[in-house]
LOZA-107786 format. One record per residue (C-alpha): residue number from 1; x, y, z. Coordinates in Angstrom, 2 decimals, padded with zeros to 5 digits. Layout:
N
[NUM, [X, Y, Z]]
...
END
This chain:
503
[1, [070.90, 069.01, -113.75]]
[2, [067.07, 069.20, -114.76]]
[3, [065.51, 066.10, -116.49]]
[4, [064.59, 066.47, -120.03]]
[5, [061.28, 065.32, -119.87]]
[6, [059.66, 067.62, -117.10]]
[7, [056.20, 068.72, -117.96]]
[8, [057.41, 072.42, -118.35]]
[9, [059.43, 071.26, -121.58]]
[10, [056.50, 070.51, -123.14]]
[11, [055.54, 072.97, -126.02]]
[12, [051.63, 074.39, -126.87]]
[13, [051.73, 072.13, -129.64]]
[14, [052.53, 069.36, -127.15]]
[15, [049.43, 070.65, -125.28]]
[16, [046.99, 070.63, -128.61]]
[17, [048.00, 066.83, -129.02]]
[18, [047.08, 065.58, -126.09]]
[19, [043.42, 067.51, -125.97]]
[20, [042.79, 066.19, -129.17]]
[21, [043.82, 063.10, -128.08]]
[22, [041.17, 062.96, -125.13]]
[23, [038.27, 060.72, -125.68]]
[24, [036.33, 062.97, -123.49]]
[25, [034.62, 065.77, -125.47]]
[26, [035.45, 069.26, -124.86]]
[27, [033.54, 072.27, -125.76]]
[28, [035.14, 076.04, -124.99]]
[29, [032.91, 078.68, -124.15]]
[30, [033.10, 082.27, -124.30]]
[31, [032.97, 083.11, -119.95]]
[32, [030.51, 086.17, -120.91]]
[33, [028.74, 085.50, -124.42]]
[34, [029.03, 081.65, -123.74]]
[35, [029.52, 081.77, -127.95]]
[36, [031.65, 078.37, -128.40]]
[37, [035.02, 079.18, -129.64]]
[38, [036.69, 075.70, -129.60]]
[39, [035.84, 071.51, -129.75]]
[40, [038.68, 068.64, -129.58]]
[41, [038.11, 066.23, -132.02]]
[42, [036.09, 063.60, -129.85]]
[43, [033.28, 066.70, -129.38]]
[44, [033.16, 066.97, -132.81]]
[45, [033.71, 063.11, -134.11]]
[46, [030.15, 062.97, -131.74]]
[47, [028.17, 065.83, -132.83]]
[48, [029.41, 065.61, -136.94]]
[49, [030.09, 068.98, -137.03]]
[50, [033.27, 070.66, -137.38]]
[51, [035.10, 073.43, -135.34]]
[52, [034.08, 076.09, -137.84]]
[53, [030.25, 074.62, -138.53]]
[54, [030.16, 074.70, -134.82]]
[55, [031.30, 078.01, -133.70]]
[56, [027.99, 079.94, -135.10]]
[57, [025.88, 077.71, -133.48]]
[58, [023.53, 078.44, -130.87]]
[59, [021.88, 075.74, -127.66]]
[60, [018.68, 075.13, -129.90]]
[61, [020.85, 074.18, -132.82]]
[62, [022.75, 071.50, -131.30]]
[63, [020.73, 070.68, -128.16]]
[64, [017.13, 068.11, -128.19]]
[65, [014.21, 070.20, -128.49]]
[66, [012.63, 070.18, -125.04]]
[67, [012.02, 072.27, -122.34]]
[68, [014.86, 071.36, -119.87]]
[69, [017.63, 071.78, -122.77]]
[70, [016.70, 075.57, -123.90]]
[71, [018.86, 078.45, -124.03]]
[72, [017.95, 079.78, -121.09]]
[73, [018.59, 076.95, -119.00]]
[74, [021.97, 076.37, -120.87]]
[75, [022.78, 079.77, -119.77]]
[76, [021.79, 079.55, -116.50]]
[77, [024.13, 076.23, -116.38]]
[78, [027.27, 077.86, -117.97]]
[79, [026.85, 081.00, -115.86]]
[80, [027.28, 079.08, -112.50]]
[81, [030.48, 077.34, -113.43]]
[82, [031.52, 081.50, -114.42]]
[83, [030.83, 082.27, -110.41]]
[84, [031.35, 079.03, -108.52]]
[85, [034.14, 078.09, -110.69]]
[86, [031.87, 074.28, -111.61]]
[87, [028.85, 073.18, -112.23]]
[88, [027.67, 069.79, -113.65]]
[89, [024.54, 068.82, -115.15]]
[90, [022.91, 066.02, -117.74]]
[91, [022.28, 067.88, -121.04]]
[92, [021.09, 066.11, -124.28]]
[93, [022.95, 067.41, -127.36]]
[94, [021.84, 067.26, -131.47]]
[95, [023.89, 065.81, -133.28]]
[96, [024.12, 067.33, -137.39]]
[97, [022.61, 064.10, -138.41]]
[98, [019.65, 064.78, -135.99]]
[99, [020.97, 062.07, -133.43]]
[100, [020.06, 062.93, -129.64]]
[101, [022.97, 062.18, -127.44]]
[102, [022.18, 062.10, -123.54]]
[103, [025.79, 063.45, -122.07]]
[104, [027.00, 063.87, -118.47]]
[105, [028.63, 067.50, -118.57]]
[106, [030.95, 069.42, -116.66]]
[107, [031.54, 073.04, -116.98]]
[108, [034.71, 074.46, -115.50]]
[109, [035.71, 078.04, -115.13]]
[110, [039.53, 078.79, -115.88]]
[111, [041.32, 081.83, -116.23]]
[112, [043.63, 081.81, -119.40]]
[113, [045.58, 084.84, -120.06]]
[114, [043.97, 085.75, -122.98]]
[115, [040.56, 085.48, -121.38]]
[116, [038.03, 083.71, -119.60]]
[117, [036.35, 080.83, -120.84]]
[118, [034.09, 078.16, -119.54]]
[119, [035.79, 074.79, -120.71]]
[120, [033.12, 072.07, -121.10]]
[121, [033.60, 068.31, -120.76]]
[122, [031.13, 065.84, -121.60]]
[123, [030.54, 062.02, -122.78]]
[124, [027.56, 059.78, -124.06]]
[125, [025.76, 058.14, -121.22]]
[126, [023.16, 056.43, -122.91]]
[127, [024.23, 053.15, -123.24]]
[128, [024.73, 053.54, -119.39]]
[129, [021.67, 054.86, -118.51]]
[130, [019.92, 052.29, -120.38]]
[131, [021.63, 049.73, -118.46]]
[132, [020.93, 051.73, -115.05]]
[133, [017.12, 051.59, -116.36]]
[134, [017.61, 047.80, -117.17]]
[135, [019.14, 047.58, -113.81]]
[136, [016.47, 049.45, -111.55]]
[137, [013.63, 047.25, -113.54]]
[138, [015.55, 044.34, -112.92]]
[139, [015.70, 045.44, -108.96]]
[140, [012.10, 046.49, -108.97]]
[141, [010.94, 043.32, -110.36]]
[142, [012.81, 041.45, -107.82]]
[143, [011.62, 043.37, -104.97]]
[144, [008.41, 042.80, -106.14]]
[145, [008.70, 038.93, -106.48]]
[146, [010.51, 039.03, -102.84]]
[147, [007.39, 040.58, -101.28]]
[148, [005.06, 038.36, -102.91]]
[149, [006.63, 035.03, -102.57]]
[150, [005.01, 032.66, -100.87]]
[151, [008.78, 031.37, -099.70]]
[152, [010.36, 033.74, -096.82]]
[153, [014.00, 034.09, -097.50]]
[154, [016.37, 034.49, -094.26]]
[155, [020.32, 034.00, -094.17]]
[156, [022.00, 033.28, -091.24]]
[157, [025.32, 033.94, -089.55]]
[158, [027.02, 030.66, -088.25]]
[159, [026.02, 031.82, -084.80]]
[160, [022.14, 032.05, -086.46]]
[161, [021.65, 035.45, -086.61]]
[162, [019.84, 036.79, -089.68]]
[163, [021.96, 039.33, -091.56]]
[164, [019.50, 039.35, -094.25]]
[165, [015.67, 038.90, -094.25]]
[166, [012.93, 039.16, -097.09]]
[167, [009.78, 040.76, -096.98]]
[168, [007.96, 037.62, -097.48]]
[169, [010.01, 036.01, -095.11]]
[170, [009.05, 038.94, -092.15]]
[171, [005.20, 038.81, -093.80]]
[172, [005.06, 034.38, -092.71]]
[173, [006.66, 035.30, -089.49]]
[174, [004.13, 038.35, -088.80]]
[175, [006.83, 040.92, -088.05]]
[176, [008.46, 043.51, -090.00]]
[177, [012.12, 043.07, -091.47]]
[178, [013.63, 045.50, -089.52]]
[179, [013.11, 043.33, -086.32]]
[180, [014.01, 040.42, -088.15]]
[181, [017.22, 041.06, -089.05]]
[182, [019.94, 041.24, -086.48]]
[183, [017.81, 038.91, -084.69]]
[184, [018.57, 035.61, -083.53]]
[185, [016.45, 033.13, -085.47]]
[186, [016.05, 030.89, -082.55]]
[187, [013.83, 033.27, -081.50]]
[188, [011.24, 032.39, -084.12]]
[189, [011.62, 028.51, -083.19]]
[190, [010.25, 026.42, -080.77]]
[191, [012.30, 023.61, -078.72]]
[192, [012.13, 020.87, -081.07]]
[193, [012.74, 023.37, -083.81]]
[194, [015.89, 025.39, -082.47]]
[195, [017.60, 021.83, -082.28]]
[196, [016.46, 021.21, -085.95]]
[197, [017.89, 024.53, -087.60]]
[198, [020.87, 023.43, -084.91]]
[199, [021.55, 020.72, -086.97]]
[200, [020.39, 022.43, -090.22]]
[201, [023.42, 024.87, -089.91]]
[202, [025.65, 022.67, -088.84]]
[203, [025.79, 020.20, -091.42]]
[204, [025.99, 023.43, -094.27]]
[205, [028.90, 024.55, -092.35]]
[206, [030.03, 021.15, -093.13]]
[207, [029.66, 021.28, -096.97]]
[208, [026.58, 018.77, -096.11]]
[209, [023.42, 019.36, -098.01]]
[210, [020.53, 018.67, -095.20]]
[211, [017.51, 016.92, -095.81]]
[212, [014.54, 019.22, -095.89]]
[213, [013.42, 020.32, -092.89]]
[214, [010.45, 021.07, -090.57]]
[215, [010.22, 023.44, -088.38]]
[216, [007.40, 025.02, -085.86]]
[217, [008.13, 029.34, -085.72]]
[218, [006.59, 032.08, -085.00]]
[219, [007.08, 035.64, -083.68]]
[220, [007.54, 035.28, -079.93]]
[221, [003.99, 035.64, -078.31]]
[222, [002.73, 034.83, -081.45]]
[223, [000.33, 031.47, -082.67]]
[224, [003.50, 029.04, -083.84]]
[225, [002.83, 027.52, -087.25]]
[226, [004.17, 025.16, -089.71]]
[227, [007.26, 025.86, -092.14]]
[228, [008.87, 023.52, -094.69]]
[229, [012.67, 024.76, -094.79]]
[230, [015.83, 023.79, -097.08]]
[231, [019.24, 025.53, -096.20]]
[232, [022.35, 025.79, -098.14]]
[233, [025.50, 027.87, -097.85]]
[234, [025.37, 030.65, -099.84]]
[235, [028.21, 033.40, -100.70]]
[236, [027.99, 035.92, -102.76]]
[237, [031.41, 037.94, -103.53]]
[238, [031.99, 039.72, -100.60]]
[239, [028.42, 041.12, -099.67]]
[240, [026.89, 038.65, -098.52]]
[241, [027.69, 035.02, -097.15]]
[242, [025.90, 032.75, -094.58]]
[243, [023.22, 030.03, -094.43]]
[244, [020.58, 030.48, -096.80]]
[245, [016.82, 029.14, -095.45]]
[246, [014.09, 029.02, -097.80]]
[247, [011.08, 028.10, -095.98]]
[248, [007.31, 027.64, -096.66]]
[249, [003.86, 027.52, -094.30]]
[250, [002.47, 024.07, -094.48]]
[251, [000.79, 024.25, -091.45]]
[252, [-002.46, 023.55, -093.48]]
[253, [-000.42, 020.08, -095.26]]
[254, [000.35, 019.21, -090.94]]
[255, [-003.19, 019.45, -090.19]]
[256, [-004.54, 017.18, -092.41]]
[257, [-001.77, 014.91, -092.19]]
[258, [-002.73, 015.01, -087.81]]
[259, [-006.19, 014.68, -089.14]]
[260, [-005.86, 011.76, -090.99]]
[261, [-003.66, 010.39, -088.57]]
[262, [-006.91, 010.98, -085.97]]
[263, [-009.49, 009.21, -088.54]]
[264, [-006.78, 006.10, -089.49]]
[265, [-007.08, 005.95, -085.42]]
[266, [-010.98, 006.15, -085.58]]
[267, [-011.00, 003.82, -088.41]]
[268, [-008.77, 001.37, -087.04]]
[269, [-011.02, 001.32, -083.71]]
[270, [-014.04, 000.62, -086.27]]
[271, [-012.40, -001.83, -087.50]]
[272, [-011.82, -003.66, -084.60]]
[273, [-015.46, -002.89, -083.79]]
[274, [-016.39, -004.26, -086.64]]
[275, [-014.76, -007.12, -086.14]]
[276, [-016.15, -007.62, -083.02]]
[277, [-019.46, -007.27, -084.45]]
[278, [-018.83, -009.98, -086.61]]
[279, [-017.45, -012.08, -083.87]]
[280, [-019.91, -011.31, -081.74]]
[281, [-022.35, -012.46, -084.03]]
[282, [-020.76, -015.70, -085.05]]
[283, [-020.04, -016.58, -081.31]]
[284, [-023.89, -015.79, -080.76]]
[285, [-025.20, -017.88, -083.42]]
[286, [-023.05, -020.45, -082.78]]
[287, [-023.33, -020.84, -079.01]]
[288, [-027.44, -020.22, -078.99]]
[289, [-027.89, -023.86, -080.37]]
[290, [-025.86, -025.79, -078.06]]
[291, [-027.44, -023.84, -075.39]]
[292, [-030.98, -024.77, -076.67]]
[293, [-030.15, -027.96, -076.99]]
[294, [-028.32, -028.39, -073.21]]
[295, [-031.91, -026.80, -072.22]]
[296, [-033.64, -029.17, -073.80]]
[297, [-031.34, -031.94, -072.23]]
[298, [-031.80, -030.08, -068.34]]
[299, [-035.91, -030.80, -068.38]]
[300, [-035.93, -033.85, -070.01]]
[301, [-033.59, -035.21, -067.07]]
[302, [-035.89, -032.90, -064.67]]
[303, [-038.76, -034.68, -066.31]]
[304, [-037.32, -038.41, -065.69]]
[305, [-036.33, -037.32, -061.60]]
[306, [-039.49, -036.40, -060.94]]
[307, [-041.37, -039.83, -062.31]]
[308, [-039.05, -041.56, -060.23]]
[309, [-040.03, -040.10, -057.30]]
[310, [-037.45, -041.28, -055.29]]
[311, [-036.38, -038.66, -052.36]]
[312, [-032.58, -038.69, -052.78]]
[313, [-033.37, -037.26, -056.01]]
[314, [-034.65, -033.34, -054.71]]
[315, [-030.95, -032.43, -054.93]]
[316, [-030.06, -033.04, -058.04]]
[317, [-033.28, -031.56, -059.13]]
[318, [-032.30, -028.40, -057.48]]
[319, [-029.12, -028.50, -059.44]]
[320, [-030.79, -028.78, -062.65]]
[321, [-032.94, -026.24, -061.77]]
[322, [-030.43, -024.12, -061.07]]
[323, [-028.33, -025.01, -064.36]]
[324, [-032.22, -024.25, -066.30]]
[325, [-031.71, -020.70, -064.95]]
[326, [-028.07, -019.96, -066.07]]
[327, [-028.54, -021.46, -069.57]]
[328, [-031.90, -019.32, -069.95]]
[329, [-029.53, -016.16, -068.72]]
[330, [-027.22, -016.80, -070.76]]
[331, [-029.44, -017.52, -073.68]]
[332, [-030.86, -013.44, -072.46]]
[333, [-027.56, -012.11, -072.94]]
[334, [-026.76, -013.84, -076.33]]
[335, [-029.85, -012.04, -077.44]]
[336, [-029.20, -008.55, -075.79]]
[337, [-025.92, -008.58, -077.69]]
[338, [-027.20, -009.84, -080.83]]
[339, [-030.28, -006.72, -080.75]]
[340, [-026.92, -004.54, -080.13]]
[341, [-024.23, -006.09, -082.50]]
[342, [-026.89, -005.25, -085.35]]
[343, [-027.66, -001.58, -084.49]]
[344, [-025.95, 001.12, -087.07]]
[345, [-025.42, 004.42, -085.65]]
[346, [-026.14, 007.28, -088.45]]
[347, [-023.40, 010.17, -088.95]]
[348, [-024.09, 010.73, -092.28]]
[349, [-023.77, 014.28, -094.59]]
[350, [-024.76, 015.14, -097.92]]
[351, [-021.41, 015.45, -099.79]]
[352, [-019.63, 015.45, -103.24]]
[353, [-018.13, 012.03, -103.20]]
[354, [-015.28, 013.53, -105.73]]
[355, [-014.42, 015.82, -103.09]]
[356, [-014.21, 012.86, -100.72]]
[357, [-011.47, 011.48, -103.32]]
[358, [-010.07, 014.72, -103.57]]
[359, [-009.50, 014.98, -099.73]]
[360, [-008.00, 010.93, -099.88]]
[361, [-005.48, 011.80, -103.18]]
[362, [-003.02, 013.20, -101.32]]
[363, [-002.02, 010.10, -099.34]]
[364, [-003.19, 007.88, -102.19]]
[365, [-000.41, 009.94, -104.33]]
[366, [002.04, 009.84, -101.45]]
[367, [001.55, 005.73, -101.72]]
[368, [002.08, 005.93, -105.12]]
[369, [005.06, 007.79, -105.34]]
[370, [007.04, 005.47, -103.07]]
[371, [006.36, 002.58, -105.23]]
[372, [007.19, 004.46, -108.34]]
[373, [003.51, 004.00, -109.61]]
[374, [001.58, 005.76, -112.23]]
[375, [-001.43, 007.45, -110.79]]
[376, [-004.05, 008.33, -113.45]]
[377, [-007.50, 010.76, -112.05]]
[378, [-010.83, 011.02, -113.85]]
[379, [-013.12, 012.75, -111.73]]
[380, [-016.76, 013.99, -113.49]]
[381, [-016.81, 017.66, -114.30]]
[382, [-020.26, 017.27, -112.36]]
[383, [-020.77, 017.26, -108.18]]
[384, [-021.97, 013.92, -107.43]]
[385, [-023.57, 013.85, -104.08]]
[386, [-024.23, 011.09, -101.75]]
[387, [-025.15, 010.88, -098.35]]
[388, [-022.85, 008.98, -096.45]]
[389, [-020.68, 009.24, -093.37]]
[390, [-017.25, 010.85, -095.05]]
[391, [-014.69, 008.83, -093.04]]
[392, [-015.70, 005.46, -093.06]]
[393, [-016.14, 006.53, -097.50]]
[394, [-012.65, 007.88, -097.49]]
[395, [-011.59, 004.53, -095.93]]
[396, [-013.08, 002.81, -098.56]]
[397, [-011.82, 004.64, -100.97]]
[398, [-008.39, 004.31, -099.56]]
[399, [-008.22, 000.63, -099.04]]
[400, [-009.34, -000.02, -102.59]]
[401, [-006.72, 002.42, -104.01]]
[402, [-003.74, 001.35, -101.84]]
[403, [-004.42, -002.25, -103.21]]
[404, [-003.96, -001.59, -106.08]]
[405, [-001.37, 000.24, -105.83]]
[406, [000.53, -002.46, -103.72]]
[407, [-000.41, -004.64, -106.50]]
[408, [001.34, -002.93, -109.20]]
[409, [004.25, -002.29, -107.01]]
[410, [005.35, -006.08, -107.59]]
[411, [005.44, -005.36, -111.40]]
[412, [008.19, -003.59, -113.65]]
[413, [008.60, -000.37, -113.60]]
[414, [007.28, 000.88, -116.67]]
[415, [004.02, -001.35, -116.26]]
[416, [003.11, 000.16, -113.06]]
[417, [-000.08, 002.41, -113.22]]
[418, [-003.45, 002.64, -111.79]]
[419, [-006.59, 004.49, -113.03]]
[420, [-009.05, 006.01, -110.48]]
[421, [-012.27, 007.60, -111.85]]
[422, [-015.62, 008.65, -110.79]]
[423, [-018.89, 008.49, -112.52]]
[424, [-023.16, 008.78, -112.52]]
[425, [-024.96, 006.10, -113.42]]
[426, [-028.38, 005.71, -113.22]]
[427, [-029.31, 006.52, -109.44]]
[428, [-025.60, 005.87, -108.27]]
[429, [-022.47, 007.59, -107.71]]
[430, [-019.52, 005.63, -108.63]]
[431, [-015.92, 005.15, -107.98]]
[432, [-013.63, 002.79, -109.89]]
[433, [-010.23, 001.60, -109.80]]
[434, [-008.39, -000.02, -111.77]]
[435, [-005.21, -001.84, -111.81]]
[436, [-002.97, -003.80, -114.35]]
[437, [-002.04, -006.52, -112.02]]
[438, [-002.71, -010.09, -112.00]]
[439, [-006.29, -010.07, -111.67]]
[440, [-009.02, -012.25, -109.52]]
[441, [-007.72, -015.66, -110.81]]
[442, [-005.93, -016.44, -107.50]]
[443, [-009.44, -015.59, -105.74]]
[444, [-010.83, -018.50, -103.84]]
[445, [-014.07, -019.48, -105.35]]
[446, [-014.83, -015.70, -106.03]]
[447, [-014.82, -014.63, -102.54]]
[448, [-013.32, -011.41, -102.98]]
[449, [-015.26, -009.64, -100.42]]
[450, [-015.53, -012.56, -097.58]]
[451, [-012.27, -011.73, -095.68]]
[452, [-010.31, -014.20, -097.41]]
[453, [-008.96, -013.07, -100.28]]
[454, [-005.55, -011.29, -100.59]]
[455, [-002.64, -010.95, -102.72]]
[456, [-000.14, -009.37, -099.82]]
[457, [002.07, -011.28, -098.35]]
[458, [001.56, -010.44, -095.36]]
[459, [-002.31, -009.21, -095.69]]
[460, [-005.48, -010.60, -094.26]]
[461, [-008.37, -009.77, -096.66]]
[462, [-009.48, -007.51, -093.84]]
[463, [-009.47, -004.06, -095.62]]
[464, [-011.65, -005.45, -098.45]]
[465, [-014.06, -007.52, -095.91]]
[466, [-014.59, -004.16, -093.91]]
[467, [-015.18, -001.67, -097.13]]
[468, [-018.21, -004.09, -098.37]]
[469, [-019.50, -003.82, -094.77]]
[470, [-019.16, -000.20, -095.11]]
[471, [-020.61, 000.02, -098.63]]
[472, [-023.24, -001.96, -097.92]]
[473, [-024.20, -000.64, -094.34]]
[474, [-024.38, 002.99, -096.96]]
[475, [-026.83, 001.05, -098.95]]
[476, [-024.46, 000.70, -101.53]]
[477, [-022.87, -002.04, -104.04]]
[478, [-019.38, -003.07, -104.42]]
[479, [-018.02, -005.43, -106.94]]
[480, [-014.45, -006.28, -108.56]]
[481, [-014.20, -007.58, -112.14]]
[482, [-011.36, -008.43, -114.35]]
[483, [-009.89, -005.87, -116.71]]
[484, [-009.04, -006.35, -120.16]]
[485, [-006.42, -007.06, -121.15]]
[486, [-005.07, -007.88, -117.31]]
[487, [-005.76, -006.95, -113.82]]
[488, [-009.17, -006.40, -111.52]]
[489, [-011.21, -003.45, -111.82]]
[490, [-012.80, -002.87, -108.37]]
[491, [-015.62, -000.13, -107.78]]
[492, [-018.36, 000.81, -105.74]]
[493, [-021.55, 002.74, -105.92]]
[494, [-023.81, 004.70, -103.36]]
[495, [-026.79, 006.13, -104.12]]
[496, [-027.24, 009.55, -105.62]]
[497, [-028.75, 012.22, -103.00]]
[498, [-029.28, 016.06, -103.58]]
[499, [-029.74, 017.99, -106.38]]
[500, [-028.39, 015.85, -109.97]]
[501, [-030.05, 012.43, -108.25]]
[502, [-031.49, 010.71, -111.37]]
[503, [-034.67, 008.70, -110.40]]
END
């Protein structure tokens, strides 16, 4: 027994129905005058016109006026679906109101028994080639940030090879990205570094966010350099999962935190110089009287054994004799030392002393940030050269700065700030900085400068003791005040040099 429902039980009417139904539109074509003798109600719902208004029409009546969409062309389209039984094509249709509709059209070939016709199916595509236009700006613009970041972008498989790579990421590394991915990243790093993005990858694995990172890479053969690197796990659907490494050159940041490191070292041995000097100096100042005074003692005792005239007496002449010479060496030395002690050796430039607080702000700012302290700049718009040796400057300029800063840190939050600014005054340069701590009242006698003074618990009063030798040695001033309405305010000045040197 045959079901009731089989498809050849369905009647033409049945068949009209469900073509009208279709949200596609459909156009029929004559297969040799290409004259349209039919449209479901979808083609003519989108083009406003009916089956009868549309039947008469020809391409330039229902097509947008330009070159690709003329008669000829729509001809030329139809007539290859009539030999190769299909042909598709984009073609922009008129609606009655005037309305151009982009459409994606397919023209089909078939053989009903009446005739041939060329049935044509299209649908609006605007909306979605606005979106693929959206999309394809939206790509370009990425690409375009991707090459130009300064950040290179890698991800890595858990065994560290990169199954994705950005241009800026193959640009830091000096390769292109075809190289770089499918390699193994370990290949960029050096020893220290392979055991870093070790670790790195393990702990995302983990669900563990890692600390930032440094790590030393370059292409193999190539000059290794400095990166900054944080890595997360990243998936994204199915396409694309792994450790995601956003790193950074800082290889310029390294250098100047390795030179610093070099002048603290250099500063710390001038220091100790220094303070040598000054020891030096006391010991020789101190010691040169007694001396005088034991030589003074040595031939007045000569002077009594030789009125005496008594023979056993030669000896301990010849002893004192002896002791005359060793105190007058000694007194030789003393004075050597002293000549040397007192001797400045010159290494001195003509610079811009902002730009010698420029180069110290970054560890002044560093200081500041792990005491949670307010850092306020006011650097002249004007150059402001001295003529001074740079490091021993920049120490100065340090030591006052990270006092106050370490003086503020013992206050409440929201009170802690410090003020750093640079000015011209008549034939100086000056720097000044000021705090909104507890002042100079706890300053013995006003000694601020003698190696006395300091509010640190664990200080010394060296720091300040060694920048008013420096200052000073620069032919400079240096002074600390109180501020209004509490703290110090300590500065210092060196005289102007170069061009903008009032007289």
């Amino acid at each position: 027994m045959i079901p009731a429902n089989r498809a050849d039980d369905l009647e033409l009417g049945d068949y009209r129905e469900l073509v009208q139904a279709l949200k596609y539109c459909v156009l029929l074509h004559d297969a040799t005058t290409y004259e349209i003798l039919w449209a479901n109600r979808a083609a003519c719902e989108l083009l406003e016109w009916t089956v009868d208004e549309l039947k008469p029409l020809k391409a330039p009546d229902m097509s947008k006026n330009a070159l690709q969409y003329s008669r000829e062309l729509g001809h030329r389209w139809l007539r290859r679906a009539v030999d190769h039984g299909v042909s598709t094509t984009e073609w922009c249709y008129r609606s009655k109101s005037g309305e151009e509709i982009l459409t994606e059209a397919i023209a089909i070939r078939v053989e009903l028994p009446s005739r041939p016709v060329v049935m044509v199916q299209f649908r609006d595509i605007a909306e979605e080639k606005a979106t693929q236009r959206d999309l394809f700006r939206t790509e370009g613009r990425l690409q375009a940030f991707l090459r130009n970041l300064a950040e290179g972008i890698v991800v890595l498989a858990d065994d560290g090879v990169v199954v994705f790579a950005s241009e800026s990421a193959a640009k830091l590394l000096e390769v292109d990205v075809a190289t770089l991915t499918g390699s193994d990243f370990a290949w960029f790093c050096d020893p220290r570094s392979r055991a870093v993005l070790g670790e790195s990858i393990e702990k995302t694995s983990k669900g563990t966010l890692p600390r930032d990172s440094r790590y030393r890479l370059a292409a193999p053969g190539g000059d290794p350099k400095w990166y900054a690197g944080t890595c997360q796990y990243i998936e994204i659907e199915s396409d694309l999962r792994g450790h995601l490494l956003l790193f950074h050159d800082i290889s310029d940041r390294v250098r100047e935190e390795e030179e610093h490191r070099r002048n603290t070292q250099y500063l710390n041995h001038l220091a100790r110089y220094n303070a040598m000097g000054d020891m030096a100096m006391a010991i020789a100042h101190e010691v040169s009287q007694p001396l005088a005074a034991a030589y003074n003692f040595v031939e007045g005792a000569r002077g009594r054994l030789g009125e005496s005239g008594l023979a056993e007496n030669e000896q301990v002449a010849w002893g004192l004799e002896n002791a005359k010479r060793q105190i007058e060496r000694s007194s030789q030395i003393l004075k050597s030392l002293r000549q040397y002690v007192v001797r400045l050796e010159q290494s001195e430039q003509l610079i811009d002393l902002n730009e010698i607080v420029r180069d110290c702000l970054y560890f002044i700012d560093l200081r500041a940030q792990e005491h949670s302290v307010g850092l306020t700049l006011d650097l002249t718009a004007e150059p402001l050269p001295v003529r001074c040796e740079k490091v021993l400057i920049g120490q100065v300029v340090m030591n006052l700065a990270f006092n106050a800063i370490d003086e503020m840190a013992r206050w409440p939050v929201e009170q802690r700030k410090v003020e750093l600014a640079t000015r011209h005054v008549v034939g100086y340069a000056e720097l000044i900085v000021r705090d909104y701590g507890q002042g100079l009242s706890a300053v013995p006698g006003g000694k601020v400068f003698d190696g006395v003074f300091t509010s640190k618990e664990n200080g010394n009063g060296i720091g300040l003791a060694l920048s008013h030798r420096i200052v000073t040695r620069h032919r400079g001033r240096i002074e600390a005040v109180e501020n209004t309405p509490r703290g110090a305010v300590f500065s210092f000045g060196l005289p102007s040099a170069g061009d903008g040197a009032e007289a």
